[in-house]
GUMARZA-905147 format. One record per residue (C-alpha): z, y, x; residue in three letters; residue number from 0. Coordinates in Angstrom, 1 decimal, always signed. Layout:
N
PT       z       y       x  code  pos
PT       Z       Y       X   Ala  NUM
...
END
This chain:
409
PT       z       y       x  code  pos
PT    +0.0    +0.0    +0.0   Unk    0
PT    -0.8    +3.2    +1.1   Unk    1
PT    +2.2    +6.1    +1.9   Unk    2
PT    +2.3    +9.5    +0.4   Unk    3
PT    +2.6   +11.5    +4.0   Unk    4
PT    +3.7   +14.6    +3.6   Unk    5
PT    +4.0   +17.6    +6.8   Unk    6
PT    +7.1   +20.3    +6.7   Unk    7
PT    +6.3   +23.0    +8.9   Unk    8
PT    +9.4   +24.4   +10.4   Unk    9
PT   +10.8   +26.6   +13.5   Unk   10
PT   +14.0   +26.7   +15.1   Unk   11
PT   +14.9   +30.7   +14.6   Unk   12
PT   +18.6   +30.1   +13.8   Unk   13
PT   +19.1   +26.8   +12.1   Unk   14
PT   +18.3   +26.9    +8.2   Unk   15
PT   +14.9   +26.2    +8.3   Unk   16
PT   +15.2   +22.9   +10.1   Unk   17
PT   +18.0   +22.4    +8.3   Unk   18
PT   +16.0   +22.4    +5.0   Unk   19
PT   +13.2   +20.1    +6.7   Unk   20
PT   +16.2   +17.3    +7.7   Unk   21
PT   +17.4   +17.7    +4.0   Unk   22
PT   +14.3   +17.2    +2.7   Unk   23
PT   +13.1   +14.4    +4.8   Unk   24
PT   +16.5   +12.6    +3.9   Unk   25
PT   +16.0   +12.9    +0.4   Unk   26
PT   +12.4   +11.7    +0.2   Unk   27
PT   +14.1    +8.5    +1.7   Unk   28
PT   +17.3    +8.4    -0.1   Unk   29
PT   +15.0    +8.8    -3.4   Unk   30
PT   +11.5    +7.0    -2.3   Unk   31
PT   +12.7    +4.9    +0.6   Unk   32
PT    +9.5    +3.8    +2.6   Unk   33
PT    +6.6    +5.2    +0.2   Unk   34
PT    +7.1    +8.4    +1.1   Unk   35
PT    +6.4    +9.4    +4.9   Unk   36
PT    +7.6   +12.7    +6.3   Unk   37
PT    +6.7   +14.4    +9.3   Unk   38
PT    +9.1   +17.5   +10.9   Unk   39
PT    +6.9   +19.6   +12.9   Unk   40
PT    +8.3   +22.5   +15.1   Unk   41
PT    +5.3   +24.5   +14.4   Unk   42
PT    +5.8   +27.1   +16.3   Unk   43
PT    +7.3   +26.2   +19.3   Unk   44
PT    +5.1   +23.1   +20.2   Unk   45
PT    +2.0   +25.2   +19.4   Unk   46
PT    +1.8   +28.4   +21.5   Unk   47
PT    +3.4   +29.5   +24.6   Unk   48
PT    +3.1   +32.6   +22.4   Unk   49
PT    +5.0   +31.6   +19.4   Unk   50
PT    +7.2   +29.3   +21.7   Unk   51
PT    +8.4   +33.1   +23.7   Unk   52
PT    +8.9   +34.7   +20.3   Unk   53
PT   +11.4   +31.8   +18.9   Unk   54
PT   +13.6   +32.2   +22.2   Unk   55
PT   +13.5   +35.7   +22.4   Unk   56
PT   +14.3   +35.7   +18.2   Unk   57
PT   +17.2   +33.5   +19.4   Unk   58
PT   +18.6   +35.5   +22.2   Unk   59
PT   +18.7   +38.6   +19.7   Unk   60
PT   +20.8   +36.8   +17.2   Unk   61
PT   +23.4   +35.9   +19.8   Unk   62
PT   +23.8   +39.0   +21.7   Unk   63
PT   +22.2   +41.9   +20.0   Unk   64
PT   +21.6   +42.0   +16.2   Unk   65
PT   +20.9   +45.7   +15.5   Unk   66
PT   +17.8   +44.9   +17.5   Unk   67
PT   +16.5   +42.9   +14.9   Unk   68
PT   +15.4   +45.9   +13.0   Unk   69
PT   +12.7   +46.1   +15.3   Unk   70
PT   +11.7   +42.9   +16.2   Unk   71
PT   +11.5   +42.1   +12.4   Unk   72
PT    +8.9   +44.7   +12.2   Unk   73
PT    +6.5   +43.4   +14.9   Unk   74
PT    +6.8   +40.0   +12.9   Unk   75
PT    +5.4   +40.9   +10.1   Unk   76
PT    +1.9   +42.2   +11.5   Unk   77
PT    +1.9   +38.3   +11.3   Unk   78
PT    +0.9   +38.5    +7.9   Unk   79
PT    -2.4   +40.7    +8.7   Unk   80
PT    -3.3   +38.3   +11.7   Unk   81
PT    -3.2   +35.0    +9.9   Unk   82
PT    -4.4   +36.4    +6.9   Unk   83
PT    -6.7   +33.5    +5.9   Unk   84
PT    -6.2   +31.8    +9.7   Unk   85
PT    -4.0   +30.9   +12.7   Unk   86
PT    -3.9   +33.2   +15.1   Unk   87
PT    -1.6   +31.4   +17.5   Unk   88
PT    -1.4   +27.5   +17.9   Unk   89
PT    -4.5   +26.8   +16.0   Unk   90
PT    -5.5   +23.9   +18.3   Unk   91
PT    -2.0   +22.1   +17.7   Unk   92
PT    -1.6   +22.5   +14.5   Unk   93
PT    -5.4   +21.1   +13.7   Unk   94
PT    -5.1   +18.1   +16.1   Unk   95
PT    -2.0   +17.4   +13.9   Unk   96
PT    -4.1   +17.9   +10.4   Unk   97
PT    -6.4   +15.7   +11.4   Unk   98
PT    -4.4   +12.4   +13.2   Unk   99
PT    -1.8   +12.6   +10.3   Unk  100
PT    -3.9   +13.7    +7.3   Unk  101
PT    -1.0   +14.7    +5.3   Unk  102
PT    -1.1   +14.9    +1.0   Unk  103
PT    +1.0   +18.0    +1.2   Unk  104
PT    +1.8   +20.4    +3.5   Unk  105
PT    +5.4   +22.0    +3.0   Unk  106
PT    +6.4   +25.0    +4.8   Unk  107
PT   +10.1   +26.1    +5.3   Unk  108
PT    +9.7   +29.1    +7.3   Unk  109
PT    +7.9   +32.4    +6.9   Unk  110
PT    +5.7   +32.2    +9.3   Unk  111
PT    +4.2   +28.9    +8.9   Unk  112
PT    +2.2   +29.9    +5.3   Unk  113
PT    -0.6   +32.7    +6.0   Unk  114
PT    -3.4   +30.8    +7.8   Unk  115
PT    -2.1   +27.2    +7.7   Unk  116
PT    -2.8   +26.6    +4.0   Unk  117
PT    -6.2   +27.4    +4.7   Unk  118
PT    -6.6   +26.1    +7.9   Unk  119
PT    -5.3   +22.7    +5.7   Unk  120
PT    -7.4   +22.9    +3.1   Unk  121
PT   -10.9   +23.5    +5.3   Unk  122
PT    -9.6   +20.5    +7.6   Unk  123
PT    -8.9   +18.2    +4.8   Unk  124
PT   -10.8   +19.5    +2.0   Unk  125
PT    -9.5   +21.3    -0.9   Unk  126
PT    -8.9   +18.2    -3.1   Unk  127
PT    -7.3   +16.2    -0.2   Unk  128
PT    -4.0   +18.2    +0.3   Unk  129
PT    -1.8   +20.2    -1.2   Unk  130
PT    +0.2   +23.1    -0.2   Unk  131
PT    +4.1   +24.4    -0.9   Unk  132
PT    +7.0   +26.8    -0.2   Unk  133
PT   +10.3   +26.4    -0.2   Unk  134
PT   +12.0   +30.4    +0.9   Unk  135
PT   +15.6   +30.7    +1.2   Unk  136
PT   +15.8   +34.1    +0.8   Unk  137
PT   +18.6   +35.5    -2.0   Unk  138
PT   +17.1   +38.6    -2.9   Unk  139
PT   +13.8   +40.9    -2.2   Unk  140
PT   +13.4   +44.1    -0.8   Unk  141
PT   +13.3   +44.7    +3.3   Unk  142
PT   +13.8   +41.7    +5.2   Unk  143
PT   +12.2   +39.8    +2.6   Unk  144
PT    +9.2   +38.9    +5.4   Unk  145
PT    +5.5   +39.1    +4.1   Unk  146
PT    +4.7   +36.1    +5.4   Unk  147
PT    +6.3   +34.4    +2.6   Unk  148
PT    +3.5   +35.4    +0.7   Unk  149
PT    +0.4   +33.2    +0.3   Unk  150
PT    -0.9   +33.2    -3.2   Unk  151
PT    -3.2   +30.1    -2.7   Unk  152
PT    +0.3   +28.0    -2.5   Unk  153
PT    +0.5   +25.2    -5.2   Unk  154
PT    +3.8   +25.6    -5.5   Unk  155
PT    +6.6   +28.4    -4.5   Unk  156
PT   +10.5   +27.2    -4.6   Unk  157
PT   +12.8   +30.3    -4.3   Unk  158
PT   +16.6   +29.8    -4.1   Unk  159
PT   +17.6   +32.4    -7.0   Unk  160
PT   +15.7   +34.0    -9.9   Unk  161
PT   +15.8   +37.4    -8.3   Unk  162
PT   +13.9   +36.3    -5.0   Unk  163
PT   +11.2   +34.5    -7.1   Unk  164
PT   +10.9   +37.4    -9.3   Unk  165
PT   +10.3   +39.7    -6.2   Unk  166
PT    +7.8   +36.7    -4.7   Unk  167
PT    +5.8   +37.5    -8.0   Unk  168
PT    +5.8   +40.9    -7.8   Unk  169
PT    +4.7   +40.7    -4.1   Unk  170
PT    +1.6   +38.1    -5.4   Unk  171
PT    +2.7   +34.6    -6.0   Unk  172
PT    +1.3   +33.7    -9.6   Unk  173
PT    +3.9   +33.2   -12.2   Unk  174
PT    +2.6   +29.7   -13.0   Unk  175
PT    +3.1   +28.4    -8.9   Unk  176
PT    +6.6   +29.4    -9.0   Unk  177
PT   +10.0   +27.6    -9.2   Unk  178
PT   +13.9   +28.2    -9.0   Unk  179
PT   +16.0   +25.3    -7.6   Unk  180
PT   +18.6   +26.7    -5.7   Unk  181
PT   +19.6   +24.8    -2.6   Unk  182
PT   +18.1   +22.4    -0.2   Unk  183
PT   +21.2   +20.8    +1.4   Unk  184
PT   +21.2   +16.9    +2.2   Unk  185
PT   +22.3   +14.2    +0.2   Unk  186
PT   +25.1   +13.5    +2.4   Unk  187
PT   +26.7   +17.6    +0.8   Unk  188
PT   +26.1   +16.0    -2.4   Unk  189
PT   +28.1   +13.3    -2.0   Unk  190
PT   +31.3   +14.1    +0.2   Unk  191
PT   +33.2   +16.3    -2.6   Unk  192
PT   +37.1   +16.9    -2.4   Unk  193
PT   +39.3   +16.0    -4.7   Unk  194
PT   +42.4   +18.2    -4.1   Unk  195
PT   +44.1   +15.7    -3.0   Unk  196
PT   +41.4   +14.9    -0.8   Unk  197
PT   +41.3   +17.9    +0.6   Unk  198
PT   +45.0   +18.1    +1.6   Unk  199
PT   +44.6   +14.8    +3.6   Unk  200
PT   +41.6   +15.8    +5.5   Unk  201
PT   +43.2   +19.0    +6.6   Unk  202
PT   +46.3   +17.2    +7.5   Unk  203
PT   +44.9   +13.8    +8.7   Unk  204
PT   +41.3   +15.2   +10.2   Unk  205
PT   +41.8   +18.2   +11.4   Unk  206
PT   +45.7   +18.6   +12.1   Unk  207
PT   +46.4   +21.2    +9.8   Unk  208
PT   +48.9   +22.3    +7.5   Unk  209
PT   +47.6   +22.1    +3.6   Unk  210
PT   +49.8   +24.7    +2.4   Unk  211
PT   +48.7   +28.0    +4.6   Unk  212
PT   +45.7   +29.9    +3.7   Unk  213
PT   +42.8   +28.9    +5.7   Unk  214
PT   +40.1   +30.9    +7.4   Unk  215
PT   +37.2   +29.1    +8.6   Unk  216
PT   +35.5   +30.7   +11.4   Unk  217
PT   +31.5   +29.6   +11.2   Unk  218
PT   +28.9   +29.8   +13.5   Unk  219
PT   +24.8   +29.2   +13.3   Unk  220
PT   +24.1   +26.4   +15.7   Unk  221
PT   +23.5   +28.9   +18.7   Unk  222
PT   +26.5   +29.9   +19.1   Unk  223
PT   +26.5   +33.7   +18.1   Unk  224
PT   +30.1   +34.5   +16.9   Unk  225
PT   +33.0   +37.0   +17.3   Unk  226
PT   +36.0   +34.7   +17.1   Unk  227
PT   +38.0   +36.3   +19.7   Unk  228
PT   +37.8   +39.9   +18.0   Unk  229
PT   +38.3   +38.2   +14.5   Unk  230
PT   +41.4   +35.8   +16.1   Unk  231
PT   +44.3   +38.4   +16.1   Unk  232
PT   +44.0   +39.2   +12.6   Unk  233
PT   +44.7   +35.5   +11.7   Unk  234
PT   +47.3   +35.1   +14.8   Unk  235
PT   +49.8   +38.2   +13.2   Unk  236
PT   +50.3   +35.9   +10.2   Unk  237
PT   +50.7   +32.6   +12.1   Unk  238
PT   +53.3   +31.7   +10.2   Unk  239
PT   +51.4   +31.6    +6.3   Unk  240
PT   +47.9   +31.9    +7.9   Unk  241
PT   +45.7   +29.2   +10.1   Unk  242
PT   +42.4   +28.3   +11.4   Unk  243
PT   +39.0   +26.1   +11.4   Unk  244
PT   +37.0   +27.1   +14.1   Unk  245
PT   +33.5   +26.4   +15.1   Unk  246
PT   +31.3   +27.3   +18.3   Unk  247
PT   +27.7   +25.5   +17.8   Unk  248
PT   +26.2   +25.1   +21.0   Unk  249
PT   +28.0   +27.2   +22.6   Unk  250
PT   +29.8   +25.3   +25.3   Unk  251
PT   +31.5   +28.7   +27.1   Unk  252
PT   +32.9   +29.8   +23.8   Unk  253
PT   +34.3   +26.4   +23.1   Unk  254
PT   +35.8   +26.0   +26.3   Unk  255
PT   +37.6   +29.8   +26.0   Unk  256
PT   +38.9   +29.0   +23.0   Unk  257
PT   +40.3   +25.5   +23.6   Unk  258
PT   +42.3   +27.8   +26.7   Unk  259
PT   +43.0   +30.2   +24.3   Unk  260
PT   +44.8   +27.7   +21.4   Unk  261
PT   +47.1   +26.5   +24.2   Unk  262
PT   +48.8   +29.9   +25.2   Unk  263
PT   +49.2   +30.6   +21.3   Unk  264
PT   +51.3   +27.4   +20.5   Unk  265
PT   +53.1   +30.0   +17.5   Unk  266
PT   +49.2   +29.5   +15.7   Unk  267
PT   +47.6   +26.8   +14.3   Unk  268
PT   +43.8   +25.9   +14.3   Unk  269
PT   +40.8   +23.3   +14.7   Unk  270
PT   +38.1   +24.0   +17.0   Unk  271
PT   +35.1   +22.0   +17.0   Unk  272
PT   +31.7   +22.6   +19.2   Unk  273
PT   +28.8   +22.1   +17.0   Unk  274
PT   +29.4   +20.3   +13.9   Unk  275
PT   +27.9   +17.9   +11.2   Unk  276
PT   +30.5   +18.3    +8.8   Unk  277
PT   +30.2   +22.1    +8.0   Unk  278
PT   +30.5   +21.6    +4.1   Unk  279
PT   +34.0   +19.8    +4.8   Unk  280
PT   +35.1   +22.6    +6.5   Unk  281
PT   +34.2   +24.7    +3.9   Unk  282
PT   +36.0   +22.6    +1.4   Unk  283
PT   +39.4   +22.7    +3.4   Unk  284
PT   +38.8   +27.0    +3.7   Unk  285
PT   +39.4   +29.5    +1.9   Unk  286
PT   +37.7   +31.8    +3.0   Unk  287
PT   +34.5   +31.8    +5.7   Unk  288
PT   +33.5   +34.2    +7.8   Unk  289
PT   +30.0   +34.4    +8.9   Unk  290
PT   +26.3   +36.1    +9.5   Unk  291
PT   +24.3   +36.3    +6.2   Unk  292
PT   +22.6   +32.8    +7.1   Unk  293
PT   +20.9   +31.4    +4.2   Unk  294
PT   +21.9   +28.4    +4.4   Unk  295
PT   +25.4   +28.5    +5.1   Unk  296
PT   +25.6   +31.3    +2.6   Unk  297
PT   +24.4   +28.5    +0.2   Unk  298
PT   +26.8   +26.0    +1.0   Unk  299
PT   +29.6   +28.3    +1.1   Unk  300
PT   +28.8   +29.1    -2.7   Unk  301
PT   +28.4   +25.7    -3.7   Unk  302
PT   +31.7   +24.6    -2.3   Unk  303
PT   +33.8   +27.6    -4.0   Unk  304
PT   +34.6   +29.1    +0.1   Unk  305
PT   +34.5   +32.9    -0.4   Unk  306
PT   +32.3   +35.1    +2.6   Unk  307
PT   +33.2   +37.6    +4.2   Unk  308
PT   +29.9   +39.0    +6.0   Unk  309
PT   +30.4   +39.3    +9.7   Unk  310
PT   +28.6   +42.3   +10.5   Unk  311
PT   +29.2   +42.9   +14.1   Unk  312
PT   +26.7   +44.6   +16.0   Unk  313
PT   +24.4   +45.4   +12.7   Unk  314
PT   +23.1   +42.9   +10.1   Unk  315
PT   +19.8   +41.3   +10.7   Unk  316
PT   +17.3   +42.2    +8.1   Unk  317
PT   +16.5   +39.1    +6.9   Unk  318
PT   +20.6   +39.0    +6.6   Unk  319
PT   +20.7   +41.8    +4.5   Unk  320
PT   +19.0   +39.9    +1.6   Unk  321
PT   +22.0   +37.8    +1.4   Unk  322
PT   +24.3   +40.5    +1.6   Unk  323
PT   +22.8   +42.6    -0.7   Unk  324
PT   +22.7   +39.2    -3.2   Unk  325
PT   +27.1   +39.0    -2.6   Unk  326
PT   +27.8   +42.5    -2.7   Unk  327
PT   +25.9   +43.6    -5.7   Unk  328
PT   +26.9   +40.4    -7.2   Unk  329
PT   +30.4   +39.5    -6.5   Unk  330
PT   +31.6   +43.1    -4.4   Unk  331
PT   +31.3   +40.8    -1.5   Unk  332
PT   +33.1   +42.6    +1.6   Unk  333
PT   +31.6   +42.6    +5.1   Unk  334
PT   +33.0   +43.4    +9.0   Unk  335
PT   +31.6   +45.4   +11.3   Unk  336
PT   +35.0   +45.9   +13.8   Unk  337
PT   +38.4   +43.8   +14.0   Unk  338
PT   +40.1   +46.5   +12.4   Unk  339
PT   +38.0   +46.3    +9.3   Unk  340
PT   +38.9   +42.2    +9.1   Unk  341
PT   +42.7   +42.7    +9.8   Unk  342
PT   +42.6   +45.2    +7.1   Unk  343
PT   +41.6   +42.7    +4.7   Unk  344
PT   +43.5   +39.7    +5.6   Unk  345
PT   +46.7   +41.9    +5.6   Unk  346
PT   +45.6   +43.2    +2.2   Unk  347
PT   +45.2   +39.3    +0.8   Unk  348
PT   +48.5   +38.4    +2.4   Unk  349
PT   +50.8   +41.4    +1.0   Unk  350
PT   +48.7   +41.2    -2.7   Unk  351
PT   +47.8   +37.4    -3.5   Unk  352
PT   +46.0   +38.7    -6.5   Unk  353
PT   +43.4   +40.7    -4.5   Unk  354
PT   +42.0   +37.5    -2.7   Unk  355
PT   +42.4   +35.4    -5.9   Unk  356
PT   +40.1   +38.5    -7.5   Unk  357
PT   +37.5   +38.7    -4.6   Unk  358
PT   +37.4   +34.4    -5.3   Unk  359
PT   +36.8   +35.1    -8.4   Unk  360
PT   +34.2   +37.3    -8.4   Unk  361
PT   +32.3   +35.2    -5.8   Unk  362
PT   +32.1   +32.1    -8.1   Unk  363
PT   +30.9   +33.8   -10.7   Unk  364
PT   +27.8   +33.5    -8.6   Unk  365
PT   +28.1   +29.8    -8.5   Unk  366
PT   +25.0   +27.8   -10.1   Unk  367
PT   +25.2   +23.8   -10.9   Unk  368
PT   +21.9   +22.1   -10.3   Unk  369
PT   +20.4   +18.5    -9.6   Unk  370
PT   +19.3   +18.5    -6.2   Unk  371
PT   +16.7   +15.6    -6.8   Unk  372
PT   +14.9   +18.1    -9.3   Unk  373
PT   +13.0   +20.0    -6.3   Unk  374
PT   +12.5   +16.8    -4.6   Unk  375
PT   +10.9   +15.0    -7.4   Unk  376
PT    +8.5   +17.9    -8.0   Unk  377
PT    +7.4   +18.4    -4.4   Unk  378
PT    +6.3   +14.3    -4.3   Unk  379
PT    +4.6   +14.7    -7.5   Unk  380
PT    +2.5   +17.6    -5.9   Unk  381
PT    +1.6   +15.5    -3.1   Unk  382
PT    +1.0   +12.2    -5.4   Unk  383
PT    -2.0   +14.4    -7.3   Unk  384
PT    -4.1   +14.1    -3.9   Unk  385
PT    -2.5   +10.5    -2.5   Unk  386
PT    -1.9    +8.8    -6.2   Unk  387
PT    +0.2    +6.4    -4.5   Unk  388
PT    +2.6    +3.6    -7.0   Unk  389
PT    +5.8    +4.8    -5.8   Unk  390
PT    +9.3    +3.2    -6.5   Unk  391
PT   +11.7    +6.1    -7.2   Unk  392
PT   +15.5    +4.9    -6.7   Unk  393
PT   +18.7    +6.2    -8.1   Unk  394
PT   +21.3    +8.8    -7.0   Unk  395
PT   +23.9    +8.4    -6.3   Unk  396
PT   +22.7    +5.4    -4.9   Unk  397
PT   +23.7    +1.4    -6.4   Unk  398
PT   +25.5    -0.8    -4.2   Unk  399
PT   +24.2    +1.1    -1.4   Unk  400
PT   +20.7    +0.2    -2.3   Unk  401
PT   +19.3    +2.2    -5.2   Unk  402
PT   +18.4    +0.9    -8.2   Unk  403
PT   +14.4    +1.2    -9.1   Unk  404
PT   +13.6    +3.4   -11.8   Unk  405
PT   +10.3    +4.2   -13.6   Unk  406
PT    +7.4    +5.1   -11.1   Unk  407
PT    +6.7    +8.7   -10.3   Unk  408
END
C-alpha cells in the first residue's frame, strides 16, 4: 500500500516552529501509525549559506540583544517581495527534495517557508499532485505579524485564535482556506494532566519542592536567552512563602551559575534543570511563569492555567509583541522590563493574595478547550485528496497502548 507522505517546512529561529513540526509528526503516528509518512525539513538552514547566516544571527539577537529585532524584523520581510511567486534562496535544495520525496502536502510552520515554495511545489509536482498548508502561531495581527505568512494560493491556513485568522483574511487569505484550532502541542501535553493531588507529589517527589509555597517558574526558549539572576532576588526576599522552577535550555554557563548560585542561598528553595522535555509539568506545578512572548510556550502556559508575566528585558521582539498585545488587551497581562518592575509585583501578590488570584483570573478567561486531533485529521485529509491512500485512523487516547481502528479517513 502506498503512504500519504507529507513535507513540514520548518527553521530553527527560537524553538516553536520545530516544536509544531515534532508535534505534528507525532500525531500523524499516534493517530495514522505507518500510513502516514512525515518528513521535518530544516528548510532554511540546510538550504543556503544565506538563510543558514540569517537563522544564527536571528538567534544570537534573541539571546543578547532583543531591541535589535526591530530592525532585523524589517529586512525579513523584503522576503515577501523576493519570493513572491519563487525561491530566492535554497531553490536547489529544496527542489532536489520535491522531487526524491514527492510529498502529497507540503506544510509550512514558519513564515518564511510559504512565498515561493508553494509554487515552486506545485510547478515541480503538478498542481493536482500536491497540496499546500499553513499552520501560524501568531496571537494577534498588526506589526510583527510577518508578510510572509501570507500566500493566498494556500489550500488551507490554521491560525491559533480567531483574531490572527481574521487579520490573515484581511491581509489576503480567502475566507474559505481558513481555519481556527488553537494549539499544536504533542500528544504526550495532552495526556500528562495533574490531578491536584498529582501535582503536589511531583513537586515534592520530582522536583524537591514544597507544595504549599507559591511557585514561580522561571522559563527559557531552548537557546538559553533568560534574565534569571536579575529576576532571582525578588523570589529570594520571600524565601520563606515563595520558591522556584528554573530552566536554562542550552545554555550550559547559565546552568552551571545558577547551580553555584542555589548552594550559597541554602534560606531559598528551587529546581534548576538545563533544557527540558517536561515544560508543561513545570507549568502545572507553577503559578506563575515568567517568559519572552514565545508562541508556543505562551500556548502551553494558557492551556495549563500558569499565568505570564512578559519578560520584557531589553525590548520585546516584534513578533513577541503579538502575544503580548493578545494578554494584555485580553486579560491586563503585566510585563517586566527591570528587576524592580518584577519585585514590585511579586511583593504586591504576597501582601494582597486577592490581586494575583484577580490577575489568574483574568488570564483564564482566555482559556479555550479544543480536540487536538481536529487540525490533524484535516491536514491528512488535505493530503489524502492528491494520494487517496485507505488509511487506518486509531483512537486517542490510545487502547491498550495500541489504538483501536476506527472508520477510514
Amino acid at each position: 500500500m502506498s503512504k500519504l507522505r507529507i513535507l513540514v517546512l520548518t527553521s530553527s529561529t527560537g524553538g516553536g516552529h520545530d516544536a509544531r513540526a515534532e508535534a505534528f509528526a507525532e500525531w500523524c503516528f499516534q493517530l495514522y501509525r505507518h500510513d502516514v509518512d512525515v518528513r521535518i525539513e530544516q528548510m532554511l538552514e540546510k538550504s543556503s549559506v544565506v538563510n543558514r547566516a540569517g537563522v544564527n544571527l536571528y538567534n544570537r539577537i534573541q539571546r543578547t540583544a532583543p531591541w535589535v529585532h526591530k530592525v532585523f524584523y524589517a529586512v525579513i520581510e523584503l522576503l515577501s517581495y523576493l519570493n513572491t511567486d519563487r525561491v530566492t534562496f535554497g531553490a536547489g535544495y529544496y527542489l532536489a527534495v520535491l522531487e526524491e520525496y514527492r510529498p502529497h502536502l507540503v506544510f509550512s510552520v514558519h513564515d518564511c517557508l510559504n512565498r515561493g515554495y508553494f509554487q515552486l511545489a506545485r510547478q515541480t509536482l503538478g498542481a493536482a499532485n500536491v497540496r499546500c498548508a499553513t499552520y501560524c502561531g501568531e496571537f494577534s495581527g498588526g506589526w510583527g505579524y510577518s508578510r510572509n505568512w501570507i500566500e493566498p494560493s494556500v489550500d488551507l491556513y490554521i491560525s491559533r485564535t480567531p483574531t490572527a485568522s481574521d487579520y490573515a483574511v484581511k491581509k489576503g487569505i480567502p475566507p474559505e482556506h481558513a481555519r481556527v484550532r488553537g494549539s499544536l502541542m504533542s500528544p504526550r501535553a495532552s495526556l500528562e494532566v495533574f490531578s491536584p493531588v498529582d501535582r503536589r507529589v511531583f513537586q515534592a517527589k520530582r522536583l524537591g519542592l514544597d507544595p504549599d509555597k507559591f511557585t514561580v517558574f522561571l522559563a527559557t526558549g531552548g537557546n538559553g536567552a533568560n534574565n534569571h539572576f536579575e529576576l532571582l532576588p525578588a523570589l529570594v526576599r520571600h524565601a520563606r512563602r515563595v520558591q522556584a522552577i528554573v530552566i536554562c535550555g542550552r545554555n550550559k554557563e547559565t546552568f552551571n551559575d545558577l547551580v553555584h548560585w542555589r548552594a550559597n542561598h541554602p534560606e531559598f528553595t528551587c529546581h534548576i534543570e538545563g533544557y527540558s522535555d517536561i515544560v508543561h509539568l513545570h507549568m502545572q506545578a507553577s503559578d506563575a511563569i515568567v517568559t519572552r512572548g514565545g508562541t508556543t510556550t505562551c500556548a502551553k502556559a494558557l492551556n495549563f492555567r500558569c499565568p505570564i508575566v512578559f519578560n520584557a528585558f531589553g525590548g520585546i521582539m516584534p513578533q513577541e509583541e503579538l502575544t503580548w498585545k493578545f494578554f494584555h488587551n485580553g486579560a491586563a497581562a503585566e510585563k517586566v522590563e527591570k528587576a524592580d518592575h518584577f519585585a514590585e509585583i511579586i511583593d504586591r501578590w504576597m501582601a494582597q493574595p486577592e490581586t494575583y488570584r484577580q490577575f489568574r483570573e483574568n488570564f483564564l478567561q482566555l482559556r479555550y478547550e479544543e480536540d487536538p486531533t481536529v487540525v490533524i485529521d484535516e491536514l491528512v485529509t488535505l493530503a489524502n485528496q492528491v494520494a487517496g491512500a485507505d488509511l487506518q485512523r486509531f483512537a486517542f487516547p490510545p487502547v491498550n497502548g495500541n489504538g483501536s481502528a476506527h472508520q477510514p479517513a
